[in-house]
Wavefront OBJ file of the C-alpha trace (Angstrom):
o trace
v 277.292 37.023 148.846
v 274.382 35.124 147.329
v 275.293 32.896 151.057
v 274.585 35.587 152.851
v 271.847 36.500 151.743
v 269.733 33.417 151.612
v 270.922 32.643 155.194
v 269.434 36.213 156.192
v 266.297 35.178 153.783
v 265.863 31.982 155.943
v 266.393 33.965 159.315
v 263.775 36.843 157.855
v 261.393 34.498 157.700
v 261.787 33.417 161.374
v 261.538 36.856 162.508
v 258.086 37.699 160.603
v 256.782 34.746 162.243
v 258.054 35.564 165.862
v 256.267 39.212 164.875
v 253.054 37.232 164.125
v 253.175 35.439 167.466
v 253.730 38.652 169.318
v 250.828 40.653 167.830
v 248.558 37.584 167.863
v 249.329 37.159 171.780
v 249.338 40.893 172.524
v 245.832 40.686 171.349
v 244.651 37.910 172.996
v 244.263 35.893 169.981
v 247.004 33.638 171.331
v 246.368 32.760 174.739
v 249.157 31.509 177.531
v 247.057 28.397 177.881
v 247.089 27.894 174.281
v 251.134 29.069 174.019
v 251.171 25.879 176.478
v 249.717 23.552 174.160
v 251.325 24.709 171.085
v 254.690 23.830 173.069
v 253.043 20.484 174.423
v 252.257 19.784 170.689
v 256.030 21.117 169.395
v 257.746 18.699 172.181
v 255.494 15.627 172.042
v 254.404 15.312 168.389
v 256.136 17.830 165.742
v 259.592 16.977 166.873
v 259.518 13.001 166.563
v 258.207 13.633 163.245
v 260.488 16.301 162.068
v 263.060 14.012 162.824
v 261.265 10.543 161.211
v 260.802 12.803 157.911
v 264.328 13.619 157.774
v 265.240 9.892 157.526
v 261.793 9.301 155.318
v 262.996 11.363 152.485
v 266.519 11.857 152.697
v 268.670 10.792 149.533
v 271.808 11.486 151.442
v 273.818 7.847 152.746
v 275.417 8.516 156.034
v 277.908 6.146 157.657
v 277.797 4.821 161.496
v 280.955 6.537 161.892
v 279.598 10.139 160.799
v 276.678 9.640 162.895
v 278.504 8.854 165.865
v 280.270 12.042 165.317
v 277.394 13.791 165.205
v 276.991 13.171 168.637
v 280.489 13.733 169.979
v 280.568 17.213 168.293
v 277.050 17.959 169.723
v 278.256 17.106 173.126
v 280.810 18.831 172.697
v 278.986 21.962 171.853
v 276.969 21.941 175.121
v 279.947 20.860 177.020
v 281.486 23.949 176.171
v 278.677 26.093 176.541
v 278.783 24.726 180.394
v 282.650 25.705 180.815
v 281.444 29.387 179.349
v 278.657 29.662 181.650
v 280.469 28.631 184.813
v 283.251 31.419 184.059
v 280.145 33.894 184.427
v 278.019 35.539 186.765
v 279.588 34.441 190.032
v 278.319 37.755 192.100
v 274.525 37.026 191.120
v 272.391 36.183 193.448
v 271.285 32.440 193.397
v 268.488 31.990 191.540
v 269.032 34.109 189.544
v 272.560 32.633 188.539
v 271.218 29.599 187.793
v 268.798 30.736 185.484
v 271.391 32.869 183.346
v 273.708 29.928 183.185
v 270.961 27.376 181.770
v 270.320 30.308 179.501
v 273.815 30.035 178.171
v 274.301 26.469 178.085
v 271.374 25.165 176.119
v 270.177 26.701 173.004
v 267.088 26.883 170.893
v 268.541 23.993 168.739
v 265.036 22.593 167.931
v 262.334 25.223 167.633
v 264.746 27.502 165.642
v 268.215 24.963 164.783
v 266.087 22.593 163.062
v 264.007 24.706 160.804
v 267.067 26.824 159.536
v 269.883 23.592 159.015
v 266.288 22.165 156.694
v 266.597 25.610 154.659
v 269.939 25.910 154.472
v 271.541 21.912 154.529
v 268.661 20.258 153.728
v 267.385 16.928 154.999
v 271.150 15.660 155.657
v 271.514 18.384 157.603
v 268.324 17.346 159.953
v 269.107 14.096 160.025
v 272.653 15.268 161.842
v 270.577 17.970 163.298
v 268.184 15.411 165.020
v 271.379 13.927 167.040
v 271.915 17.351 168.330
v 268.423 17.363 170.203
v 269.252 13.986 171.220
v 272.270 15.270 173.003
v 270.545 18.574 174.325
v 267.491 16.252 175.841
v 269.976 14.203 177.419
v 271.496 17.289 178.766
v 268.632 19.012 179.594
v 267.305 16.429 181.476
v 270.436 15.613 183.230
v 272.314 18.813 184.261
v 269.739 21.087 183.356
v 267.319 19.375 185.620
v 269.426 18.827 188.426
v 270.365 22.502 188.370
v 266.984 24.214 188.200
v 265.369 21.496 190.512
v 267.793 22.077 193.162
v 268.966 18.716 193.109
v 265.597 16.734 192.639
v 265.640 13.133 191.827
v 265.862 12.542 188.143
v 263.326 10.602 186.085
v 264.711 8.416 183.784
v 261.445 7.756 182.088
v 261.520 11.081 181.202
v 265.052 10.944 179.861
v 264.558 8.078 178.382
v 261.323 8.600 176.350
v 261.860 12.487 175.327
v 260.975 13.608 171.779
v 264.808 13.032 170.021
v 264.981 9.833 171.513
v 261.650 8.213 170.268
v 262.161 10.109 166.885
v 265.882 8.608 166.241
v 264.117 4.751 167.544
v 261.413 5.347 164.283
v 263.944 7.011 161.861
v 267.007 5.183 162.107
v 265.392 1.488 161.487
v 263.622 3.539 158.497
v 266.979 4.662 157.078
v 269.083 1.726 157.297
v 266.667 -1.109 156.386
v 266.020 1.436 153.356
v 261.917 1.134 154.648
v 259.855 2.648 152.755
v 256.462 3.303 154.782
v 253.306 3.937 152.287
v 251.648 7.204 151.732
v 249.065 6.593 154.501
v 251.815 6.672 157.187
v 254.807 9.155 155.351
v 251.859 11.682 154.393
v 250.743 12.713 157.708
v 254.127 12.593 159.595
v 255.219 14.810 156.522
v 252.504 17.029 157.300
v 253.430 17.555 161.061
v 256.836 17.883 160.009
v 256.184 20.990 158.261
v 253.954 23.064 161.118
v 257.387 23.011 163.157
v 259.111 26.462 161.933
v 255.252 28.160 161.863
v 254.492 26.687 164.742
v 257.604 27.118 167.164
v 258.617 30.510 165.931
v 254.513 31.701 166.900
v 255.549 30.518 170.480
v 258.917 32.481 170.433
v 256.775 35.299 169.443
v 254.544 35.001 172.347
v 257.118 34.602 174.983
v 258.507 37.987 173.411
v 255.076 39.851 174.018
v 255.040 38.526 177.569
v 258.125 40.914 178.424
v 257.785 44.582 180.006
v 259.946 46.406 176.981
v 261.360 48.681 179.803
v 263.243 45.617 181.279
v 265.142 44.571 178.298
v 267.502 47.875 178.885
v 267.747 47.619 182.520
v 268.756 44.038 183.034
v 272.205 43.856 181.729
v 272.622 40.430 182.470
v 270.605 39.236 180.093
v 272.613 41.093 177.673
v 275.609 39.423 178.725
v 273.466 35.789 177.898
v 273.399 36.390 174.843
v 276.520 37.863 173.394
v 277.967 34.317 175.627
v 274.822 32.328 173.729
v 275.215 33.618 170.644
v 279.270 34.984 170.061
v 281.323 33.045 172.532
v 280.078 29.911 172.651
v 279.451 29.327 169.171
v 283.222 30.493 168.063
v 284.698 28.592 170.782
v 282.882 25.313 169.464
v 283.951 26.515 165.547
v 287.847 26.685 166.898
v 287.501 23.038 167.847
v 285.705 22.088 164.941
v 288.606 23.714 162.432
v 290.422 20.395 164.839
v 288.146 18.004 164.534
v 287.152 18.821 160.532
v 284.189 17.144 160.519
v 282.132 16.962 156.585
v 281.057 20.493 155.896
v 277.242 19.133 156.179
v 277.819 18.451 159.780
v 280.100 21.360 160.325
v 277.742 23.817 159.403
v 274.880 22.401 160.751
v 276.544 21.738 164.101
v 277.106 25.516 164.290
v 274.064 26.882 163.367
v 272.309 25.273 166.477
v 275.257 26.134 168.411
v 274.562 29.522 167.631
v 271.133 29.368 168.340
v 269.120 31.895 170.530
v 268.362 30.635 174.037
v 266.037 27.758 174.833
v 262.619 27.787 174.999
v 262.868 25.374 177.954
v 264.731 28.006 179.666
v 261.099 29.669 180.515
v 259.475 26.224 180.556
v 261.919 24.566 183.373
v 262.011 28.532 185.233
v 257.866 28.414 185.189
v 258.234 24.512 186.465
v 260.749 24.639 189.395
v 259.811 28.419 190.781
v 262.768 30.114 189.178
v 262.776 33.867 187.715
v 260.532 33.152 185.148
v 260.597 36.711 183.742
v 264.080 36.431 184.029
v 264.364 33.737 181.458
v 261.578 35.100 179.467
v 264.072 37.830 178.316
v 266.927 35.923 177.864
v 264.756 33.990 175.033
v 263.398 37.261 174.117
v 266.789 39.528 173.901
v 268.468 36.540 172.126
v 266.251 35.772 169.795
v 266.135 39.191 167.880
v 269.733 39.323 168.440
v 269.963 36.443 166.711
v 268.791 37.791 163.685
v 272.364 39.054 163.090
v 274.415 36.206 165.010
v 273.397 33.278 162.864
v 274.073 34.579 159.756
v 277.225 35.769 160.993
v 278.119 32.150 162.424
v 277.071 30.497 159.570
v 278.733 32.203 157.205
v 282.324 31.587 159.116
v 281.222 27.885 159.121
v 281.120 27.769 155.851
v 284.539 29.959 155.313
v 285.551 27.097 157.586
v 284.801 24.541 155.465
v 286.314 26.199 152.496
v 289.468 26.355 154.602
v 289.399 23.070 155.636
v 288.711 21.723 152.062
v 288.859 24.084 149.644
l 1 2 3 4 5 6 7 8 9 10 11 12 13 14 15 16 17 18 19 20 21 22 23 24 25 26 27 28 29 30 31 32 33 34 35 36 37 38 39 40 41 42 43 44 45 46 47 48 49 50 51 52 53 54 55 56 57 58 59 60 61 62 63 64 65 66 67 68 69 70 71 72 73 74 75 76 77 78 79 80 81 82 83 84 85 86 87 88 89 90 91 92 93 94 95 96 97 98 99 100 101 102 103 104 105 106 107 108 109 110 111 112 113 114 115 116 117 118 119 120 121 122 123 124 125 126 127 128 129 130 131 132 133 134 135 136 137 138 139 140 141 142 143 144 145 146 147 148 149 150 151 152 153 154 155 156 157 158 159 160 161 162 163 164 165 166 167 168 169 170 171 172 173 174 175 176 177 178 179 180 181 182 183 184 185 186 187 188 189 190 191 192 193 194 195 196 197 198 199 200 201 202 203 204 205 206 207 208 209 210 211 212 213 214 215 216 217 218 219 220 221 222 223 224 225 226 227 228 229 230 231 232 233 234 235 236 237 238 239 240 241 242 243 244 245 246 247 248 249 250 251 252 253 254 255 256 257 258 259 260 261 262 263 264 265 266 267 268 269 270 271 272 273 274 275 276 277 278 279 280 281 282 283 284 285 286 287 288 289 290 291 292 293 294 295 296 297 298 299 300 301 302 303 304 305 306 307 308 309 310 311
């Protein structure tokens, strides 16, 4: 019980914000430019650093071998996620098909994941965490890409260099030559660690005021995202985690951004490549408040799991 209710504490606290960032933008305080650059900021800056803190002051010792699972079972969440998606929404039209299914396959497993496995894992849980982004980038940037494009070349600078990459090449040297940077350097990094939950749940709040309320009960669809987004996917990925029985750390945080709301890229790669950008607006939107009562849900079967799988 007392579980429960600091996982619905920690996801409280999300939703206040996302209520700030929807009353700031419905009054202009919060522009759509500056929603833009408070993303820019998130991806480019905020990330890297949330994931260089997590190394800077864990006191946790992980092993190459749980790392490296870290990344299979993250791969293995969005590779499921896929398989769901492509069993759905065969009779809609085109674009808007491919919009629902990027919907369902990639999750908000930064803005949102991140901040909630800090509150309720910790820093070992981020530190697993920041292979999950890792994994999503690399998936984004892959399939995603090639799917909202419409089959446009790749750039593998862009893979290459995106925020969970150049965060892992600073915090993994950190962790295992045991560096410890001085206050000048670990100070401010800690400092831009810390806007990311404010920060990114403000710009979920503002893609929630950009949404006519009338269309969140018409659209069905977007229903059906997130009950696959939030329900399916998730409990399919648990199943194969009760196989793989991974440490309860990694267990738990792997499902938690699993079970995240939709992406924010979802509106950011729809606005880019000409897709229904409204469309994906309330698939973040819907998911996101539905989430409220998914993630505590999922997380608390995670960690029934884990008392299963080791008493």
């Amino acid at each position: 019980m007392e579980a429960m209710l600091t996982i619905i504490s920690k996801v409280a606290v999300m939703l206040i914000l996302i209520l700030l960032g929807y009353f700031v933008s419905k009054k202009g305080i919060l522009s759509d430019r500056g929603t833009s650059e408070i993303n820019t900021l998130l991806l480019q800056i905020v990330t890297p650093c949330l994931i260089v803190n997590s190394f800077l002051t864990s006191e946790d010792t992980l092993t190459p071998t749980e790392l490296l699972l870290a990344v299979v079972t993250s791969a293995l969440a969005i590779t499921l996620s896929i398989g769901v998606a492509y069993c759905f929404f065969r009779k809609e039209p085109t674009e808007r098909k491919k919009v629902l299914r990027f919907a369902v396959v990639f999750s908000n497993a930064g803005f949102m994941g991140l901040p909630l496995v800090e509150g309720i894992v910790g820093s070992k849980g981020v530190m697993y965490g920041s292979f999950f982004i890792v994994v999503f980038n690399l998936f984004c940037w892959t399939y995603g890409f090639r799917m909202m494009s419409g089959g446009q070349k790749m750039s593998w600078k862009v893979l290459l260099l995106n925020p969970g990459i150049i965060g892992l090449l600073f915090g993994l040297p950190i962790y295992f030559l045991h560096l410890h940077l001085p206050a000048v350097i670990a100070d401010p990094v800690g400092f831009l660690a810390n806007l990311n939950t404010p920060l990114a749940m403000l710009v979920i709040g503002s893609y929630v005021a950009k949404v006519d309320l009338h269309s969140f009960v018409s659209d069905l669809a977007v229903y059906k995202v997130a009950a696959l987004r939030l329900l399916a996917a998730p409990l399919l990925f648990l199943a194969c985690l009760l196989l793989i029985r991974p440490e309860p750390d990694l267990l738990v945080t792997s499902v938690i951004q699993a079970a995240c709301p939709v992406a924010a890229n979802t509106v950011l790669f729809a606005v880019q490549y000409k897709r229904d950008s409204a469309l994906a607006s309330k698939t973040v939107a819907v998911s996101t408040v539905l989430s409220i009562l998914a993630i505590p849900l999922l997380t608390i079967l995670a960690q029934a799991a884990c008392e299963f799988l080791y008493g």
